[in-house]
C-alpha positions in Angstrom: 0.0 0.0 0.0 1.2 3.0 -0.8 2.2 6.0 2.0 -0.1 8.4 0.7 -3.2 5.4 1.4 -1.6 4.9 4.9 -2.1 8.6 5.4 -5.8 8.4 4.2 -6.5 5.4 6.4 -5.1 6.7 9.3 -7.0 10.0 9.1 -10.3 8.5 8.3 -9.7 6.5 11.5 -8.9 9.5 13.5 -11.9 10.9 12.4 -14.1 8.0 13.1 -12.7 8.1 16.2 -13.2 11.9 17.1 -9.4 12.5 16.1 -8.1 10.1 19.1 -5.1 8.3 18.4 -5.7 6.0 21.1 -6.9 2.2 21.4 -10.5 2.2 21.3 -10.2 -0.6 23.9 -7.6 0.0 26.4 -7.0 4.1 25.5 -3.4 3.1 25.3 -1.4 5.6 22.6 1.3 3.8 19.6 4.1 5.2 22.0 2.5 3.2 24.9 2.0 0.0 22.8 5.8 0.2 21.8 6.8 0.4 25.4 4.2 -2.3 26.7 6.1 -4.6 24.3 9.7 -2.9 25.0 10.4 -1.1 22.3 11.0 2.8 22.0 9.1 5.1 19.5 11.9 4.1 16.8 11.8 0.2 17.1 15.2 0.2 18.8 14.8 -2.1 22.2 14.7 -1.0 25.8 16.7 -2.3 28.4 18.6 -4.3 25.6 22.4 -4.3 27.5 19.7 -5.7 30.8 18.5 -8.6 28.9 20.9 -9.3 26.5 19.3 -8.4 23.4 21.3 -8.1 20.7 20.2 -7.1 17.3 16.7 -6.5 17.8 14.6 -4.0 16.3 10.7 -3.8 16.0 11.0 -4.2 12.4 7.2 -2.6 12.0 6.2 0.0 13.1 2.4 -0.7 13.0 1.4 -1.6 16.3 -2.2 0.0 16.0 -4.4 -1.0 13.2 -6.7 1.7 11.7 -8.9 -0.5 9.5 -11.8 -1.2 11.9 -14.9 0.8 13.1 -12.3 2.2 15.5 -8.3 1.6 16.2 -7.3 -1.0 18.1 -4.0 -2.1 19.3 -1.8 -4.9 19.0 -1.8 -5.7 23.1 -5.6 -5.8 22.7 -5.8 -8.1 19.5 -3.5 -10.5 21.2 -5.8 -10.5 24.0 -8.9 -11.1 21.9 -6.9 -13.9 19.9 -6.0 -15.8 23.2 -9.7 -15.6 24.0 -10.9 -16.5 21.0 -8.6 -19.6 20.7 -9.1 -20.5 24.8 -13.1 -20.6 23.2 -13.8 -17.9 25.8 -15.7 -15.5 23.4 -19.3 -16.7 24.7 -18.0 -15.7 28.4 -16.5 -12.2 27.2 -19.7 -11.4 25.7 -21.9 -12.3 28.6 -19.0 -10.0 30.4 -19.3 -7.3 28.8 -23.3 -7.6 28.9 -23.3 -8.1 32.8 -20.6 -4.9 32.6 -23.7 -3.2 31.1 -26.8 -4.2 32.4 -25.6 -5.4 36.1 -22.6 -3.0 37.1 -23.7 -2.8 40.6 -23.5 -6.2 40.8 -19.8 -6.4 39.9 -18.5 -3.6 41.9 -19.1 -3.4 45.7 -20.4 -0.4 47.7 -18.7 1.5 49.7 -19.5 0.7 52.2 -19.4 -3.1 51.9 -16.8 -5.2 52.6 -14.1 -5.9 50.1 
């Protein structure tokens, strides 16, 4: 694909997701994605000399995708992969119903008892 598509995905993105250039999931930025996995903003690895990394570079760059309804990071795909393949889906969804519908239910009052 050619940079000048890029560009035109990622801005369509950003404005499906009222210019946010954030994780529609966890909120977390591209910057933070690089550092959840260890790598600065350039690809180059942190902490390499700690851990013994030699030669080691995040060779793309492209740790949010813009293609969807809204973007979504690599940390979060990976977590809805490992649910997916675990067959967990059926209990995310009832999840994220009971997060709707029942949310006192899932989070104590104050002053209950943790």
């Amino acid at each position: 694909m050619a940079m000048e598509e890029r560009f035109q995905e990622y801005f369509a993105a950003l404005d499906r997701a009222g210019n946010k250039d954030r994780c529609y999931l966890c909120c977390r930025s591209p910057a933070e994605v690089k550092r959840f996995f260890g790598f600065a903003e350039d690809g180059t690895p942190l902490d390499a000399g700690r851990y013994g990394i030699e030669d080691v570079v995040l060779e793309t760059l492209d740790v949010m995708s813009y293609r969807g309804s809204r973007p979504v990071c690599a940390v979060c795909q990976l977590n809805v992969d490992a649910l997916a393949m675990l067959g967990e889906k059926p209990t995310l969804l009832a999840l994220l119903d009971e997060m709707e519908r029942d949310r006192e239910h899932l989070w104590p009052a104050d002053d209950e008892p943790a």
